[in-house]
N, C-alpha and C positions, 0 to 999 in steps of 0.2 A: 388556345384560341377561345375569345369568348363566343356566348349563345346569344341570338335573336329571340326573342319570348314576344307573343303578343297574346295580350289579355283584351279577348273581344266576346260578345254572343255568342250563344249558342247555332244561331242563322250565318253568322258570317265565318265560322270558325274552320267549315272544310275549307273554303277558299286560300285561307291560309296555312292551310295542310298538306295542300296541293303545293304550295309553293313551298315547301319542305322545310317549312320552320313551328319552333316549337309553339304550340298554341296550350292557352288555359282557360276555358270557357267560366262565363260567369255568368248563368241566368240571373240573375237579379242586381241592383248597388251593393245591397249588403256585402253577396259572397265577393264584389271587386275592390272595395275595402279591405276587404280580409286576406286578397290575395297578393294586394298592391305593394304594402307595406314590407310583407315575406322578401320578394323579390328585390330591396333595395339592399340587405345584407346578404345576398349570394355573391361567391367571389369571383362565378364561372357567369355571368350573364354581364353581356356588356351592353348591350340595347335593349329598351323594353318600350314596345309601342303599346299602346292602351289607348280605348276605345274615348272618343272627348266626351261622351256623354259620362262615364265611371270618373274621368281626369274631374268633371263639371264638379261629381260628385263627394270628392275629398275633401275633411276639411284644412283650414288654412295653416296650420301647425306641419302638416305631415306634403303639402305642396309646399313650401317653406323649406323642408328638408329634401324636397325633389329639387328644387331651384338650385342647391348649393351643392349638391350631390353631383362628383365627377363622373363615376360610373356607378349603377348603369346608366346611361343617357337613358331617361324617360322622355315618350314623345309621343303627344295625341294623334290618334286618326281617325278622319272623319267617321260618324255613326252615319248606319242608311236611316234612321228617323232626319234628320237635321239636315235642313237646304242649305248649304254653304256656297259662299263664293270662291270658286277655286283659285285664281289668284289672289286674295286675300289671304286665305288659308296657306300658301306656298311667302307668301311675302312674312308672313307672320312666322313660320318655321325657319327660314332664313335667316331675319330677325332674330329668334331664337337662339339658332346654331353659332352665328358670329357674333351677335352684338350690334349689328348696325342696320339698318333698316335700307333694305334695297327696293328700288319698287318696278314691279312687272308689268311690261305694256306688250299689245300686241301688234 
């Protein structure tokens, strides 16, 4: 079975600990850089969600090799700095997941 891994802050990181997946804190860009990259040749991790402000931070070489990469599925989540629009953000991940652009009304 694969691992969930999520690469977030150090503020948001019990939250995802409580929910009983494995977490990697990364106070700064640099250390989410450093850790980013590790986790795309583990054979045991099949999901990795990361913080969109660390995704923002990558450069375009090693996003490039996220985009083509089957496993693990990399997938951003929202940061608490960043206002987002939650339908946007959900239309965009969908997007993502299939290919085709679905759009959310309420």
């Amino acid at each position: 079975m694969f691992k969930f891994v999520v690469v977030t802050d150090p503020e948001t990181a019990p939250g995802f600990r409580l929910a009983g997946v494995e977490v990697l804190e990364a106070a700064t860009l640099e250390e989410a850089k450093s850790i980013i990259p590790t986790l795309l040749f583990k054979d045991d991790t099949g999901i990795v969600a990361v913080n969109e402000d660390f995704m923002a931070s990558l450069d375009a070489k090693l996003m490039e090799k996220i985009e083509k990469t089957h496993r693990p599925i990399i997938i951003p989540i929202p940061s608490r700095t960043r206002q987002i629009d939650r339908t946007d953000y959900i239309e965009r991940m969908l997007r993502r997941a299939i290919g085709y652009n679905i759009v959310v009304r309420r």
